[in-house]
Legacy VTK file of the C-alpha trace (Angstrom):
# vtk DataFile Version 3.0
C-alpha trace
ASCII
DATASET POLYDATA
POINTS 277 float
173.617 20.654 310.629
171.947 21.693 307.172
170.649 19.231 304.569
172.710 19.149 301.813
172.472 22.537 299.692
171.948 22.251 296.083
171.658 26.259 295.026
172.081 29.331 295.348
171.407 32.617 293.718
174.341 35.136 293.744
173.541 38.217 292.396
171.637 37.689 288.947
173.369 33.984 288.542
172.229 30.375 289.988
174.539 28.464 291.329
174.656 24.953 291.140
176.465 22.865 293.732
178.009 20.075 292.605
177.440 20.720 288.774
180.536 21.888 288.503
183.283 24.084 290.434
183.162 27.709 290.386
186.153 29.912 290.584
186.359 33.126 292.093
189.000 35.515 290.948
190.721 37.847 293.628
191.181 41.139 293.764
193.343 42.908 296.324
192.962 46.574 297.116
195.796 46.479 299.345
200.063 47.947 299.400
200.993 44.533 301.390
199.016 41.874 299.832
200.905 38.514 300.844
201.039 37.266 297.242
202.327 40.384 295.541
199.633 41.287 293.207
197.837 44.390 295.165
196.468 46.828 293.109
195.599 50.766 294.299
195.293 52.463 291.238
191.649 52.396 290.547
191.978 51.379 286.793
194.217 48.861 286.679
191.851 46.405 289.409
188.920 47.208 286.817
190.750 45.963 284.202
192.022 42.816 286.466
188.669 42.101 287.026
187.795 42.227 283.517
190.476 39.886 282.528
189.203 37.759 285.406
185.717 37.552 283.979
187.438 37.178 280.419
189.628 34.463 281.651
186.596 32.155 283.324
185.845 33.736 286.394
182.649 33.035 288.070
182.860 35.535 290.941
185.280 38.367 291.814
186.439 38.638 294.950
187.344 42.447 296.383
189.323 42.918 299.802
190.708 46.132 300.969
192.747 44.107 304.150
195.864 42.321 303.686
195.520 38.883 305.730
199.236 38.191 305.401
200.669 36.784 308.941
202.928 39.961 309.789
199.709 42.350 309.598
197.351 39.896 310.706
198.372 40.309 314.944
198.070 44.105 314.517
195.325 47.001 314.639
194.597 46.038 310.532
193.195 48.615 308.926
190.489 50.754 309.799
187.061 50.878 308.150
187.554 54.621 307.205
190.799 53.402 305.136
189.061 50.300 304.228
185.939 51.755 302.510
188.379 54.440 300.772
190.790 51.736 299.281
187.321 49.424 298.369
184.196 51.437 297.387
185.405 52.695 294.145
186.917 49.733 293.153
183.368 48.068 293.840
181.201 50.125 292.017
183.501 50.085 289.314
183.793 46.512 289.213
180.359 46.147 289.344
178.981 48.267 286.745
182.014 46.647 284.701
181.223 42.993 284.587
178.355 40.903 284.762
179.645 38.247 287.192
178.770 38.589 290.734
181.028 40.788 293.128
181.875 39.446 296.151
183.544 42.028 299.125
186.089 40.566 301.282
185.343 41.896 304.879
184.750 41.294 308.735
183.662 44.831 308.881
179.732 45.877 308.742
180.056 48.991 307.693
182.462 48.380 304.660
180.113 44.989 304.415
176.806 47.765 303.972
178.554 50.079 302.183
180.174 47.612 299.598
176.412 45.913 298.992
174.953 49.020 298.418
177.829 49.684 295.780
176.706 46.185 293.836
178.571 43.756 295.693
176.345 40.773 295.923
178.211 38.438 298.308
180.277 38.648 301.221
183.366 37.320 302.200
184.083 37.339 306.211
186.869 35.627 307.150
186.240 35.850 310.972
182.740 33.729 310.283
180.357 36.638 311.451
182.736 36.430 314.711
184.583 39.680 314.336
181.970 42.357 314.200
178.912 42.241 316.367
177.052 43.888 313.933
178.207 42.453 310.457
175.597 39.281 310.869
172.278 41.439 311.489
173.965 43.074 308.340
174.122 39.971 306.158
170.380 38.997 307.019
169.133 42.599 306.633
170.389 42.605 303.100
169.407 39.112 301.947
172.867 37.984 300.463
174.978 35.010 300.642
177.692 34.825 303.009
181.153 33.233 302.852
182.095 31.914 306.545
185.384 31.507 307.288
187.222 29.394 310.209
190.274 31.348 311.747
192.291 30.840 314.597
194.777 33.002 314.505
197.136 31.103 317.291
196.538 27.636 316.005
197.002 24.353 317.709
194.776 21.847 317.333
193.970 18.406 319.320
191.350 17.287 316.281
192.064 19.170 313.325
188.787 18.680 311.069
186.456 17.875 314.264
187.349 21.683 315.421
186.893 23.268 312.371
183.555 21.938 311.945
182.242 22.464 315.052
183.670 26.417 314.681
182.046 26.950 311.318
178.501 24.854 312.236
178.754 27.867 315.351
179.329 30.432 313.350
176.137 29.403 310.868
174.694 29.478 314.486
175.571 33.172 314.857
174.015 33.636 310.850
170.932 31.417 311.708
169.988 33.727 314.330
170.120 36.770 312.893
168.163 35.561 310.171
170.088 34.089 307.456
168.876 31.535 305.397
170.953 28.521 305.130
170.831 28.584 301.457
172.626 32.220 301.837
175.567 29.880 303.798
178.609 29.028 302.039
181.744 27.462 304.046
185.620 27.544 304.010
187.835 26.060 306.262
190.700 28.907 306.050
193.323 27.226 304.560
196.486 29.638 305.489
194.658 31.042 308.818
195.770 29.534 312.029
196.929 26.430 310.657
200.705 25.002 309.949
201.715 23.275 306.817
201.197 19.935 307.456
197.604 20.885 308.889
196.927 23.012 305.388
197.668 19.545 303.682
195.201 17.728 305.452
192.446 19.615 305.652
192.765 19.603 301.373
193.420 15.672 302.356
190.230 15.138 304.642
187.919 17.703 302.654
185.573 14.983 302.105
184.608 15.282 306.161
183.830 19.079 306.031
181.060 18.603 302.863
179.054 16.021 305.562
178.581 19.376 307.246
176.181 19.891 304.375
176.953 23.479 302.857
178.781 24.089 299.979
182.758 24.991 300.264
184.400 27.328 298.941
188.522 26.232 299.372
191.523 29.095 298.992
195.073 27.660 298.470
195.898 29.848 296.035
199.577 31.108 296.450
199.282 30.742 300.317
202.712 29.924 302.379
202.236 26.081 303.098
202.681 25.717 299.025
205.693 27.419 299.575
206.945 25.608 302.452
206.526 22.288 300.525
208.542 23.321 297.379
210.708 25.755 298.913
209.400 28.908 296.706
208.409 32.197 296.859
204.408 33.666 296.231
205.251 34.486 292.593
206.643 31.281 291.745
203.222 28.699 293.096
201.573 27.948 290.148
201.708 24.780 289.879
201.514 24.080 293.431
198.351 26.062 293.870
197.025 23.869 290.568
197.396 20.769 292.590
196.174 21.842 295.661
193.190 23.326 293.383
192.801 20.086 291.617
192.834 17.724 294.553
190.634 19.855 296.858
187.783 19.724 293.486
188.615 15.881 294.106
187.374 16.542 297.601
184.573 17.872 296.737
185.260 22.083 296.626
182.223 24.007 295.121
184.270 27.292 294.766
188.379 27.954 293.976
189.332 31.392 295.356
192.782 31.981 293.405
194.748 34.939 291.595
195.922 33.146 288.566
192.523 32.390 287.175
192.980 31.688 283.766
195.389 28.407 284.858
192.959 27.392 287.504
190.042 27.744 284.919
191.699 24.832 283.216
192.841 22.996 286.250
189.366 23.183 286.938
187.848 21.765 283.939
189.975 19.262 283.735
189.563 17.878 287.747
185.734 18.304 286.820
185.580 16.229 283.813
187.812 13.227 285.524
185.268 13.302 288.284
183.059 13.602 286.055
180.810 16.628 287.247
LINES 1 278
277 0 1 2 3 4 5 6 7 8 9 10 11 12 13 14 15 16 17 18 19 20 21 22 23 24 25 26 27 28 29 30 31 32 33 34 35 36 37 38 39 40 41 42 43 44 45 46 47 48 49 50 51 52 53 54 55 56 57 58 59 60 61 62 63 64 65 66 67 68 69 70 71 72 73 74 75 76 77 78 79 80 81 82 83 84 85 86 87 88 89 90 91 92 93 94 95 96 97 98 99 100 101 102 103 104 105 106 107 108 109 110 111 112 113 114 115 116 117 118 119 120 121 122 123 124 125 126 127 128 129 130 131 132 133 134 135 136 137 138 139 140 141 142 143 144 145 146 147 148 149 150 151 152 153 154 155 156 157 158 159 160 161 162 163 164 165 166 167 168 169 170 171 172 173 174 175 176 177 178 179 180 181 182 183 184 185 186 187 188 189 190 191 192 193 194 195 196 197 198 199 200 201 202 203 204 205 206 207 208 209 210 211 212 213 214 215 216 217 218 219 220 221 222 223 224 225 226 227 228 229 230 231 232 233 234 235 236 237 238 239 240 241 242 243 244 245 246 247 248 249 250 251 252 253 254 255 256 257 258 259 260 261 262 263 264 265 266 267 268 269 270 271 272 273 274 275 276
């Protein structure tokens, strides 16, 4: 276990945990993303990211993967396709706002090749788990890492107690290839592995996972469990995703990873100032 993080430096910004929450604005490379707003024309995810920074963003968020259920259990998509659909995008991106950029991948090689495009942040959702190689790649570079829990075939006998001891072993994996725990940020994978009711209370019990002393970054945005609850499809869980948003702040989320980020800009403010961060 860490001691409680207070910083961190993400690209050419400080972050401040516990200041205030950040939100990180997504961009999907990807035909199939779950929540209908993939982008591959090269253009038009510039200018969402520029909206995105215009709107309140903090970071920006690239992926070139869909994570949707129905393409999770297969091959996914290989690096060669991955790097094609992301690198462009990235150095675009990058050269286009002054926020950090933040690549969403369990890959190494699209992990390297994204940095060295002016991504400043990565975003494994496999923890450093996946890929043998994509921790030595972290620490080699010196950026922060997002680590993710996942179990793809769920089922749980102690919900929070299992997450926590999954991510504090994958900061294990991190540790020993040499990253700095400062460089550590956490999410418990809301959407991945887990069925409604568990989605609810890990938001619910959010309090437990900060004791594991690393900032959290929390992503409810759009994701199925809102839809399960109010019986509505991805394009149609605004408000849902505000309240989940709201009440995981409440619980003590550093970071919001959502699509519609000029709403959750607000929804943030507002949850901040009752708390009164």
């Amino acid at each position: 276990m860490a001691a409680t993080m207070r910083s961190a430096r993400i690209g050419a910004r400080d972050f401040t945990w516990g200041a205030r929450t950040y939100v990180m604005g997504i961009v999907n490379v990807t035909p199939d993303s779950f929540s209908g707003d993939g982008v591959m024309d090269l253009e038009t995810a510039v200018t969402q990211a520029r909206q995105m920074e215009q709107d309140g963003a903090d970071l920006v968020d690239i992926g070139g993967e869909s994570t949707r259920p129905e393409t999770w259990a297969g091959p996914g998509v290989s690096a060669e396709e991955e790097l094609s659909r992301v690198i462009p995008v990235v150095e675009r991106v990058a050269a286009a706002v002054a926020v950090p950029v933040s690549i969403d991948t369990y890959k190494a090689q699209v992990a390297e090749r994204a940095l060295a495009a002016g991504a400043t942040l990565v975003n494994d959702v496999w923890g450093l788990r996946r890929d043998p190689a994509m921790a030595g790649a972290v620490a080699l570079a010196g950026t922060p890492v997002i680590l993710m829990h996942n179990k793809p075939g769920g089922g749980y006998r102690d919900l929070i107690g299992e997450i926590a001891q999954s991510l504090l072993e994958s900061v294990e994996v991190g540790r020993a290839a040499g990253i700095r725990d400062d460089r550590i940020i956490l999410d418990p994978g809301i959407g991945f592995g887990k069925t409604r009711e568990e989605n609810l209370e890990i938001i619910r019990r959010l309090p437990e996972l900060r004791q594991l002393g690393f900032p959290l970054l929390i992503g409810p945005s759009r994701k199925s469990f809102i839809g399960k609850t109010l019986d509505l499809p991805a394009g149609e869980r605004l408000e849902g995703t505000a309240a989940a948003v709201a009440l995981s702040i409440a619980g003590g989320a550093d970071i919001v990873r959502v699509h519609d980020v000029k709403a959750m800009v607000r929804v943030a403010r507002m949850a901040d100032a009752i708390r009164g961060t």
